[in-house]
C-alpha positions as CSV (number, residue, x, y, z in Angstrom):
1,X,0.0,0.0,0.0
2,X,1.6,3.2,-1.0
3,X,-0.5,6.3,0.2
4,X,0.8,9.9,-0.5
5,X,-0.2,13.6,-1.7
6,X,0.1,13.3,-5.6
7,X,-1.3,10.5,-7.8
8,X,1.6,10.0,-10.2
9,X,4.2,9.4,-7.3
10,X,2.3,7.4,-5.4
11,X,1.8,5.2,-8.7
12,X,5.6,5.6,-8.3
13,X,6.0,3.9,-5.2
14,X,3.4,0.7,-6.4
15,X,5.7,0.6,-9.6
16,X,8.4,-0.2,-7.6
17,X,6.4,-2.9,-5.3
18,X,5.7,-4.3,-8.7
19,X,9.0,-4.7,-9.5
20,X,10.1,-6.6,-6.3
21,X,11.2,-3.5,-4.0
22,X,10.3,-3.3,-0.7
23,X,8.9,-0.1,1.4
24,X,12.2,1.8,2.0
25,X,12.2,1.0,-2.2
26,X,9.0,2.6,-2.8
27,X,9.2,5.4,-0.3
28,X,12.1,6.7,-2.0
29,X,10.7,6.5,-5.2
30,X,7.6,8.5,-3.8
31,X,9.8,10.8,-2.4
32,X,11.8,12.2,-5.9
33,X,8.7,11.9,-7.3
34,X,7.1,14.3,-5.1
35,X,9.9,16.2,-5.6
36,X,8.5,16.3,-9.4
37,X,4.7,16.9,-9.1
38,X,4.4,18.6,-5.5
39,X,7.1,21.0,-6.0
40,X,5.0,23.8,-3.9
41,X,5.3,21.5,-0.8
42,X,8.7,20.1,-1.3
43,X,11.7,19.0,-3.3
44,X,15.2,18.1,-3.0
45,X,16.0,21.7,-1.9
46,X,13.9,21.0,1.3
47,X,14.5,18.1,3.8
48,X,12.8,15.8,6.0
49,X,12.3,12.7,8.6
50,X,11.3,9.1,8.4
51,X,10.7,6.1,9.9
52,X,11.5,2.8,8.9
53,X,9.9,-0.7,10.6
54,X,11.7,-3.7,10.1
55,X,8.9,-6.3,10.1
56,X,11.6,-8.9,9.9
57,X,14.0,-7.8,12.6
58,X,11.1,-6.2,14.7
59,X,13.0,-3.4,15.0
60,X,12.3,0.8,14.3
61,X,14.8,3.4,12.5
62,X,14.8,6.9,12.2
63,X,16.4,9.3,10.0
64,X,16.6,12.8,10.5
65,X,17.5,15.4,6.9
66,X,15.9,18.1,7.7
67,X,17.7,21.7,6.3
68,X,20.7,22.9,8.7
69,X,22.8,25.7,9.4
70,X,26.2,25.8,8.2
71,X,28.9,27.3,9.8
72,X,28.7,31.1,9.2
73,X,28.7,32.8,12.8
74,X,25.7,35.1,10.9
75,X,23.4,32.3,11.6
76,X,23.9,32.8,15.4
77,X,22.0,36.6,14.1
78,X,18.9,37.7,14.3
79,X,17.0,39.4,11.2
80,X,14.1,41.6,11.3
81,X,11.5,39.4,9.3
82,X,10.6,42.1,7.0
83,X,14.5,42.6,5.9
84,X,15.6,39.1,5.2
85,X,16.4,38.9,1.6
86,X,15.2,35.3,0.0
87,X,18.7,33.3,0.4
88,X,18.5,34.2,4.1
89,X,15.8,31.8,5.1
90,X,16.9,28.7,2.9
91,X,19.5,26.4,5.1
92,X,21.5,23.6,3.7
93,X,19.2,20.9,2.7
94,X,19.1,17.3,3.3
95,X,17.0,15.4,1.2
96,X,18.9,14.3,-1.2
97,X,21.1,12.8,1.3
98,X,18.3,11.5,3.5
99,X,16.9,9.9,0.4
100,X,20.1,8.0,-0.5
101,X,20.5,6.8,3.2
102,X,17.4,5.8,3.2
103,X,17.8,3.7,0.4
104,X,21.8,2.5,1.7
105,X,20.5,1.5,4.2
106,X,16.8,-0.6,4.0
107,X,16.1,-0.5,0.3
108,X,16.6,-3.5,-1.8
109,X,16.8,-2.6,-5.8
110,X,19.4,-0.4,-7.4
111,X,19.2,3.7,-7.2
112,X,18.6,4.1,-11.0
113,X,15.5,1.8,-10.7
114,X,14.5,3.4,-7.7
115,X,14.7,7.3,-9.5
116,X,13.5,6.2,-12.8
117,X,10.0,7.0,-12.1
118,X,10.4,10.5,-10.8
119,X,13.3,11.2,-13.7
120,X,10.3,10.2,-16.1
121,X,8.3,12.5,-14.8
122,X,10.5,15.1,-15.2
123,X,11.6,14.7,-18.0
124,X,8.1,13.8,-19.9
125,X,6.2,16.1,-17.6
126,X,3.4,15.4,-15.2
127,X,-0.4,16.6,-15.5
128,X,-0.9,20.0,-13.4
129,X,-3.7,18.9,-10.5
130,X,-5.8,21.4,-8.9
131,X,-3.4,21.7,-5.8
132,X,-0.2,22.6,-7.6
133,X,-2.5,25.3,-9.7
134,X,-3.8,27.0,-6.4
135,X,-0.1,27.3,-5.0
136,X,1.5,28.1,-8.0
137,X,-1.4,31.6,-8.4
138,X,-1.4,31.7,-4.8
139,X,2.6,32.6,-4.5
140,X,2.6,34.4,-7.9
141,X,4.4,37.2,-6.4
142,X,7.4,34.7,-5.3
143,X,7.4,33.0,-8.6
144,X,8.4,36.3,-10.7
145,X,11.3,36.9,-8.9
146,X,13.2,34.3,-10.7
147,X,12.8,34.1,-14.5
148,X,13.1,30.9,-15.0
149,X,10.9,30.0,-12.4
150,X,8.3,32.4,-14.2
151,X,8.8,30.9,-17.3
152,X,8.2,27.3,-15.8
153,X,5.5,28.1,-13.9
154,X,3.9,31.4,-15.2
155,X,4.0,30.8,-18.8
156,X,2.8,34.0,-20.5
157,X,2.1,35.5,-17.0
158,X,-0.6,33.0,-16.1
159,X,-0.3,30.1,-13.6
160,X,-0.5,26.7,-15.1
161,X,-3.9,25.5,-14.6
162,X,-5.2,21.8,-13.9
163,X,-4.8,19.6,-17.2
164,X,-1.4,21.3,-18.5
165,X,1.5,19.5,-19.1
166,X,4.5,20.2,-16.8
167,X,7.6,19.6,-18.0
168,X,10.8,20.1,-16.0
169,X,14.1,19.5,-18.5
170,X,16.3,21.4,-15.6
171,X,15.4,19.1,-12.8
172,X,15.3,16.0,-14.9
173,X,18.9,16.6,-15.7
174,X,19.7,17.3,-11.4
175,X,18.2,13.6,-11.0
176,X,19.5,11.9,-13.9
177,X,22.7,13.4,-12.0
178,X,22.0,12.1,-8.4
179,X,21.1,8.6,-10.2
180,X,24.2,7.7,-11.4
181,X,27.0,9.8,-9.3
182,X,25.1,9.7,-5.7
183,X,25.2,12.0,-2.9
184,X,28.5,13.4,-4.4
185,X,26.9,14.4,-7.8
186,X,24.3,17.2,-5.9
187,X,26.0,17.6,-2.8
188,X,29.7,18.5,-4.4
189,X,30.5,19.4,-7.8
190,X,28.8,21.8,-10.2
191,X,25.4,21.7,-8.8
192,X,26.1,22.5,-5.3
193,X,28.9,24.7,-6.5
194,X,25.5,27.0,-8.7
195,X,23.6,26.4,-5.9
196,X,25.8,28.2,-2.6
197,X,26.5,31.1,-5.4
198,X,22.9,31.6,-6.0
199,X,21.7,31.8,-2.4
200,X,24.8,33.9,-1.3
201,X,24.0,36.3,-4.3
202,X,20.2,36.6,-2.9
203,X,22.0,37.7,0.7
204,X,22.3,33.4,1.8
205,X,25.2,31.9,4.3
206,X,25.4,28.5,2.2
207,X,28.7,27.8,1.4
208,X,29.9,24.4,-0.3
209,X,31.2,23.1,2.3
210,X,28.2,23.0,4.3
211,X,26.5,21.1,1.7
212,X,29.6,18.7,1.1
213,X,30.0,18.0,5.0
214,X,25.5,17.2,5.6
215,X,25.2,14.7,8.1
216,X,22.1,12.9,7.7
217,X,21.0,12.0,11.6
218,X,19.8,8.8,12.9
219,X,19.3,7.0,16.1
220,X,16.6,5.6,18.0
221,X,13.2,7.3,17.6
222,X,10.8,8.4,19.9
223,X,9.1,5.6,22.1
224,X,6.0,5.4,24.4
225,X,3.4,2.8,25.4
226,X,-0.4,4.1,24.9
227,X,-3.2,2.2,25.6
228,X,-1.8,-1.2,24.4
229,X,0.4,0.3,21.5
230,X,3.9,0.9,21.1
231,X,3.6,4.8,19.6
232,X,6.9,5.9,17.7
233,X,7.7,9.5,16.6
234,X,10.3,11.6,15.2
235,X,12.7,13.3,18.1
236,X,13.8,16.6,18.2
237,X,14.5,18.9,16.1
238,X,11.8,17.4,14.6
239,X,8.2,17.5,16.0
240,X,7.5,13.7,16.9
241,X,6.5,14.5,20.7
242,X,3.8,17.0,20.9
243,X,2.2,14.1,19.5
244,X,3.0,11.5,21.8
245,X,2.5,13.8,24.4
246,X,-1.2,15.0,23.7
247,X,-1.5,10.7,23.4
248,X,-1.0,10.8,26.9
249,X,-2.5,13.7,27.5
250,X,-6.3,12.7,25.7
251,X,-5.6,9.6,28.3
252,X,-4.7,11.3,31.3
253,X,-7.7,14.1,31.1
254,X,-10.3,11.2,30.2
255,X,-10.9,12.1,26.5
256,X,-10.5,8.6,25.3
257,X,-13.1,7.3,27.9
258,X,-15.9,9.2,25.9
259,X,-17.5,7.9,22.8
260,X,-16.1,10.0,20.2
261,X,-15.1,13.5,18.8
262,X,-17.6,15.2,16.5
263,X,-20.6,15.4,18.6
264,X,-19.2,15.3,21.7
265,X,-19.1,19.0,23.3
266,X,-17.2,17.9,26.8
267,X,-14.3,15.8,24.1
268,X,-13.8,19.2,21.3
269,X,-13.4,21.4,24.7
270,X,-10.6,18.4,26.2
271,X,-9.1,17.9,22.9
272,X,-8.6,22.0,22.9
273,X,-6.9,21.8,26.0
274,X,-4.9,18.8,25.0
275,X,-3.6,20.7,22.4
276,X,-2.4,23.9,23.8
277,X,-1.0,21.9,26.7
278,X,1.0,19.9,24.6
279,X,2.3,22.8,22.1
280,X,2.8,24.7,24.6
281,X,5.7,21.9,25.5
282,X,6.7,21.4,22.2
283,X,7.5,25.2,21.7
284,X,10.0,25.6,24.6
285,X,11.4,22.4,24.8
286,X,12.7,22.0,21.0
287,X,16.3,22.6,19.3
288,X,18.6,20.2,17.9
289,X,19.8,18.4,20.5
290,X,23.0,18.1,19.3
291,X,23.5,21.6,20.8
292,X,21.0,22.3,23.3
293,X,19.3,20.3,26.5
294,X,16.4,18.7,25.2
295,X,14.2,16.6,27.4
296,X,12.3,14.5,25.0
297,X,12.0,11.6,27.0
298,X,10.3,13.0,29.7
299,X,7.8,15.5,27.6
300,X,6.9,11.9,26.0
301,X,6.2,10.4,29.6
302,X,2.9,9.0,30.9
303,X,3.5,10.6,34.3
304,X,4.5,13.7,32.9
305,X,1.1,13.9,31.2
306,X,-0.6,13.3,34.8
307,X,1.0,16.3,35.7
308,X,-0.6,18.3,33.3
309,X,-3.5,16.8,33.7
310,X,-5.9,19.5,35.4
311,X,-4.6,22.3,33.3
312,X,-6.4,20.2,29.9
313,X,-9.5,21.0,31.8
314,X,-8.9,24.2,33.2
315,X,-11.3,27.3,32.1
316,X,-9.1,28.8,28.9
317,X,-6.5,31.1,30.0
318,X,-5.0,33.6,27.7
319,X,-1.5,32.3,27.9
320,X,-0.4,28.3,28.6
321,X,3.0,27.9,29.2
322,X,5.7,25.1,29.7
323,X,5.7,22.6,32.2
324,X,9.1,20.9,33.9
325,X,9.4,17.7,32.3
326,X,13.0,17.0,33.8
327,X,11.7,15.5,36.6
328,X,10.4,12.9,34.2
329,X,13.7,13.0,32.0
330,X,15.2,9.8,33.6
331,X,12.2,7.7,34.4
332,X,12.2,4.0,33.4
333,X,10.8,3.7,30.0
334,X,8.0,1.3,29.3
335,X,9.0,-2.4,28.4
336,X,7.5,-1.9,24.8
337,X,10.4,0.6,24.1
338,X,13.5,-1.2,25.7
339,X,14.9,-1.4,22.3
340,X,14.6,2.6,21.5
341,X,16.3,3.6,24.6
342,X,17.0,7.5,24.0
343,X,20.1,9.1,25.4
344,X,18.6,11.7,28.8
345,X,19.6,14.9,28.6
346,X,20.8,16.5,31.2
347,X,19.2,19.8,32.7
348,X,20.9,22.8,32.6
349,X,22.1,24.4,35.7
350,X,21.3,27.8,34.3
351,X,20.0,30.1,32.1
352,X,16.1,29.7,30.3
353,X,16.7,26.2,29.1
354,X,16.7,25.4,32.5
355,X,13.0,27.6,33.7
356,X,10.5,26.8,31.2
357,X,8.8,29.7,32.6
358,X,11.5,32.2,32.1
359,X,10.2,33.9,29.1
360,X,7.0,33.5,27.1
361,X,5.9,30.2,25.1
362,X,6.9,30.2,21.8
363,X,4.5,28.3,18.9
364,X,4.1,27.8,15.8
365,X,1.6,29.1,15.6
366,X,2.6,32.8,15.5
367,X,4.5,31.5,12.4
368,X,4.0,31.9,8.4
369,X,2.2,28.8,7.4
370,X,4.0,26.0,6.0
371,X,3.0,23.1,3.8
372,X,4.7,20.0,3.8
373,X,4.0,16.4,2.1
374,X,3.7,13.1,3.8
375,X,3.7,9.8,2.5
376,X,3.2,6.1,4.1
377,X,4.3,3.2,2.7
378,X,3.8,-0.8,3.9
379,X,5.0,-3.6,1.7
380,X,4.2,-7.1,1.7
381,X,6.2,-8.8,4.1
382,X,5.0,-5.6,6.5
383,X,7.7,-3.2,6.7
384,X,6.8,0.2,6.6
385,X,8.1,4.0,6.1
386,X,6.5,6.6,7.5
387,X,8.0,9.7,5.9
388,X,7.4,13.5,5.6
389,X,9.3,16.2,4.0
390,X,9.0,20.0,2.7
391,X,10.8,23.3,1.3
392,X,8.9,25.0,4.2
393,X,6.6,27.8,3.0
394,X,5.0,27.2,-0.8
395,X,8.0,27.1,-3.1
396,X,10.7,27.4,-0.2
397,X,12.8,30.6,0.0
398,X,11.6,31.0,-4.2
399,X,15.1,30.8,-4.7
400,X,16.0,28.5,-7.9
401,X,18.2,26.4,-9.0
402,X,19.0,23.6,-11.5
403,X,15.6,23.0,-11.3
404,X,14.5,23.0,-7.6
405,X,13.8,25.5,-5.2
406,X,15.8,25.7,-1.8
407,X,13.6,25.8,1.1
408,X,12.3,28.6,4.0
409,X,13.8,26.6,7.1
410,X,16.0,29.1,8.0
411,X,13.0,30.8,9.2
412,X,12.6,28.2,12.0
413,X,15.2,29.3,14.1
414,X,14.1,31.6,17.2
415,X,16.2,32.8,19.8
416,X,16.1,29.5,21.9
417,X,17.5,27.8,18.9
418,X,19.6,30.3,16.8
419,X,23.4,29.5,15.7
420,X,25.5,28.0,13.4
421,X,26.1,23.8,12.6
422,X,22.5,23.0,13.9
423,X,19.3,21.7,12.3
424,X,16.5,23.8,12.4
425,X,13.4,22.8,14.1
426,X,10.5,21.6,12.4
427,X,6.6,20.4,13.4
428,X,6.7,17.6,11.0
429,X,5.8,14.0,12.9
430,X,6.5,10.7,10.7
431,X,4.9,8.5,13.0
432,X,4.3,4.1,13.9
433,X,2.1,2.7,15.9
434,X,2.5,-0.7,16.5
435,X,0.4,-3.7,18.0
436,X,3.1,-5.4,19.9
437,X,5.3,-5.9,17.4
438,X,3.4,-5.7,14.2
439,X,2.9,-2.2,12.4
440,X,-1.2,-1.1,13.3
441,X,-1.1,2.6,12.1
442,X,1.7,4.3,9.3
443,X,0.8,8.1,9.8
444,X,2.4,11.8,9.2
445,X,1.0,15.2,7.9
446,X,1.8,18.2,6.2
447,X,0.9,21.4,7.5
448,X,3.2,23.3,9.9
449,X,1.3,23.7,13.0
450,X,-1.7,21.8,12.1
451,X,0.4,18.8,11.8
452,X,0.6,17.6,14.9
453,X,-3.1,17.9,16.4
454,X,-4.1,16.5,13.1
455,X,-2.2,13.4,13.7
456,X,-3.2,13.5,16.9
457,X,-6.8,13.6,16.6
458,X,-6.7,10.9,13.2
459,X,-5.1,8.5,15.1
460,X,-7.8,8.9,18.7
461,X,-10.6,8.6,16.0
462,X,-8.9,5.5,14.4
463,X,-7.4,3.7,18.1
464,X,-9.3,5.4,20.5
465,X,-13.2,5.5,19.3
466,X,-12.8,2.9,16.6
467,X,-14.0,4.9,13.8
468,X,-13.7,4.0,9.6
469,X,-10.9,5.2,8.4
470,X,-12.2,6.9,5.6
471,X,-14.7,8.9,7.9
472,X,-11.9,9.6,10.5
473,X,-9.9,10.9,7.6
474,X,-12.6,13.4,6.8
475,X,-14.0,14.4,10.1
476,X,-13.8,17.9,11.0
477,X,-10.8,19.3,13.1
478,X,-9.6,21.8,15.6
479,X,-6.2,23.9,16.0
480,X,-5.6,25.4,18.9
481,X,-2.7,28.1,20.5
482,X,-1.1,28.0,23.9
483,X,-0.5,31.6,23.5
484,X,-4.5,32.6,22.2
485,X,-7.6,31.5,23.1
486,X,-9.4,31.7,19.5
487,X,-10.4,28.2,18.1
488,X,-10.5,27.1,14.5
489,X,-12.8,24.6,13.9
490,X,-13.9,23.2,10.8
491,X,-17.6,22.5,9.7
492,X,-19.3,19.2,11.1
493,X,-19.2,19.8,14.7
494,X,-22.9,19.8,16.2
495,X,-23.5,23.7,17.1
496,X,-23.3,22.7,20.8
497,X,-19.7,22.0,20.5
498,X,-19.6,25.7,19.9
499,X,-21.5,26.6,23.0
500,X,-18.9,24.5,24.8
501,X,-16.0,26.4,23.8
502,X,-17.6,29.6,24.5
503,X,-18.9,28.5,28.0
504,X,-14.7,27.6,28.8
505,X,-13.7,30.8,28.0
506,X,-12.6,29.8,24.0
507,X,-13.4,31.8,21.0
508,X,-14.1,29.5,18.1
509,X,-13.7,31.1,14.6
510,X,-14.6,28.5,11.8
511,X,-12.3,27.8,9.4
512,X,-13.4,26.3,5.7
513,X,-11.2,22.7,5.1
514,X,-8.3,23.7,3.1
515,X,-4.6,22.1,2.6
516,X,-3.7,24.5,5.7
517,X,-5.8,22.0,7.7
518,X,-3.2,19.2,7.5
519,X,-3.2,16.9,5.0
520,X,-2.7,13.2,6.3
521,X,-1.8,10.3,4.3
522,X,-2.5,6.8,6.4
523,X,-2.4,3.0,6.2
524,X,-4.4,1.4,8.8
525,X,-3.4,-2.2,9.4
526,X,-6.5,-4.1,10.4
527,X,-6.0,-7.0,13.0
528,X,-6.6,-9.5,9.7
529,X,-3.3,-7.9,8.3
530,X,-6.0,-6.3,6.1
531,X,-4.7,-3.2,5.3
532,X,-6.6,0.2,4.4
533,X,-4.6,3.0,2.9
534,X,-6.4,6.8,3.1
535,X,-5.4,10.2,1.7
536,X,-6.9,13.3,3.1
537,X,-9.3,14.7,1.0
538,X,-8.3,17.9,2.1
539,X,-5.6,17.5,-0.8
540,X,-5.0,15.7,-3.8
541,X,-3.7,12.6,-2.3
542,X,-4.6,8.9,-3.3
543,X,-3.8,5.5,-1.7
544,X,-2.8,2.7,-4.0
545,X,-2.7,-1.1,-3.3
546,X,-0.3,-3.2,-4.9
């Protein structure tokens, strides 16, 4: 089953299950492919995270290539929003690199197979879908900065509208390149050479050496035990445990004990306060790392959730901030996840990484909206990839290149997480759930902030209140703000769900389904082994069984 935001690379991915490949096989195919046909949402200037289930081995992998800092001091600066010129806000990507790890290390069949579809499509262009013709008219302004990027995209002024032909010559030439010299051919040489002088011309810190010296980052991913399941997310810098955390969190405030989401007043107002608990968590305690004290483990914990408990159902309060989940940090983990044992972190003796309360919650929320592209993947022997990756805003930085935009990561970096040689933090949240040891739910979104209470509320429909897939899919939603007390909630909730919110103190504003609203791609894996693949309809997604 190959589920994902574009039809002709998820028929990618199935070509390659056809041809004896395996998920890690397929995923990567999907992934340059999408790099192809969803080039708003992402591309092989952006980055990204994955997970990988060996169904053989029993055993999780995660890889981390999200876009990084290089080693300019400058990136340790702060820039007025307003003033930053495009080149500023792309970092050094990773996909490419995370791509060909990917495939190193769990794929089967050899690179060129494994590209062919997405060089194809390249190369013999792609039908334009309604999607890509929104963004493309949507970020006009962007697009004419770069006149080949107009030309591509804008031909004779006009966006490209759903039924034309896009053909991309420039980019099919960059992946015929990566097919047959590697890593090497994009991330050294001429094309990384063009690309570091482009984004230092547009006022950009890349240099070629940054892009020569990418570490892809691996290592054991997140782990927690929820009601039965073994839940596994994406760690820092990358946004894997808001979600585990509001898991816990719909547990530990009762929400699961109800009967269900949509019509349910008392669940919408807990789920709110789920959310702004848990984001309010996952905005201080981020960062890579690498470089900074970051207490995953114990914002992941059960008991940590307990703690948190009574503010879920608290009467709204303008501001939610941070709790202390050091306490927590070096807590035994759960038997299910003996095998993922994360490094603790240790606390900081001083400064604000130490206080959560030492300065005001940052979220995501406050932030431009980004897109984003996930896609799940299971193959027959049941390994899975759950794996999501972006350029960031719609069409990145809009700086071009060789036929790819460079993405808008840079933008991540706040003063928590500021400086040089560091990956930039992300919401994105690949994410496993497991039944014991075999794969129950392949899951991730795309959406910035939405991403993670989309997943979150998806997977309590799905494992929680036993819902169809497809209607769980396409049940209405809620985004919330630790820092705001406004609502957005999208058509299907009964009107009392409204009154709720007002009665807490909330200010609901409705919001029409759009892409903004996350856009989930899932393979539920039925107790039968049957397994059910869904794409949001929120997008132009589309599951495919093979």
């Amino acid at each position: 089953m190959v589920v994902a935001s574009q039809v002709d690379a998820a028929a990618a991915g199935a070509e390659l299950l056809r041809a004896g490949g395996n998920a890690a096989d397929a995923a990567v195919a999907v992934a340059f492919a999408l790099s192809v046909t969803d080039i708003s949402q992402t591309g092989i200037g952006g980055g990204g995270a994955m997970l990988h289930y060996d169904a053989t081995a029993r055993r999780a992998s995660h890889l981390s290539f999200y876009p990084r800092t290089g080693e300019d001091p400058a990136w340790g600066e702060a820039e007025a929003a307003g003033s930053r010129r495009p080149g500023r806000i792309a970092a050094t990507p990773g996909m490419v690199a995370g791509l060909l790890e990917t495939h190193r290390r769990f794929g089967r069949l050899p690179l060129a197979q494994v590209m062919a579809p997405a060089i194809r499509l390249a190369r013999e262009g792609f039908i334009v879908g309604p999607l890509l013709s929104r963004t493309i008219a949507s970020s006009r302004e962007k697009l004419l900065t770069d006149s080949a990027a107009t030309r591509l995209l804008l031909p004779n002024g006009e966006a490209l509208r759903p039924g034309d032909r896009l053909v991309q010559p420039g980019l099919a030439a960059t992946l015929e390149a990566i097919a047959q010299g590697g890593r090497e051919a994009f991330h050294t040489g001429p094309i990384a050479a063009r690309l570091a002088a482009t984004v230092q011309a547009q006022g950009g810190l890349i240099t070629e050496r940054d892009l020569r010296t990418y570490p892809v980052a691996d290592g054991p991913p997140l782990c927690t035990a929820w009601r039965g399941h073994t839940v596994l997310g994406a760690p820092a810098p990358v946004g894997g445990a808001p979600v585990l955390a509001m898991l816990h969190l719909a547990e530990a405030s009762g929400l699961t004990r109800g009967a269900g989401l949509t019509m349910s007043p008392e669940a919408v107002v807990t789920m709110t306060g789920v959310i702004r608990t848990a984001t309010a968590d996952g905005g201080t305690w981020r960062g890579d790392p690498a470089v900074m004290a970051v207490p995953m483990r114990g914002v992941v914990n059960a008991g940590y959730a307990r703690t948190r408990a009574a503010l879920v159902q608290a009467a709204a309060i303008d501001t939610v901030r941070a709790g202390d989940p050091w306490p927590f940090e070096a807590a035994p983990m759960p038997a299910a996840c003996a095998a993922y044992a994360m490094p603790v972190a240790t606390r900081p003796q001083t400064g604000s990484a130490a206080r959560p309360d030492a300065s005001a919650t940052t979220s995501d929320a406050d932030a431009p909206a980004s897109f984003t592209s996930h896609l799940s993947v299971i193959d027959a022997d049941g390994n899975a990839v759950s794996m999501t990756t972006t350029v960031g805003l719609l069409f990145g930085s809009g700086v071009y290149t060789d036929g790819f935009f460079l993405n808008s990561s840079g933008a991540n970096l706040d003063a928590r997480t500021r400086g040089p040689n560091r990956y930039t933090n992300s919401t994105i949240a690949p994410t496993i759930i497991l039944d014991r040891d075999r794969v129950r739910l392949v899951i991730g979104a795309g959406g910035s902030q939405y991403i993670q209470p989309s997943v979150t509320q998806v997977a309590l429909r799905l494992l929680a209140f036993g819902e169809d897939p497809t209607l769980a899919m396409a049940a209405p939603r809620i985004l919330s703000s630790p820092s705001r007390t406004e609502v957005e909630v999208e058509p299907g909730f009964s009107s009392a769900v409204y009154a709720a919110l007002v009665a807490k103190g909330y200010r609901p504003l409705s919001r029409v389904a759009d892409i903004t609203f996350g856009g989930l791609h899932a393979i539920v894996v039925e107790r039968n082994d049957r397994r059910i693949g869904v794409a949001d309809p929120r997008r132009d997604g589309v599951a495919i069984a093979q």
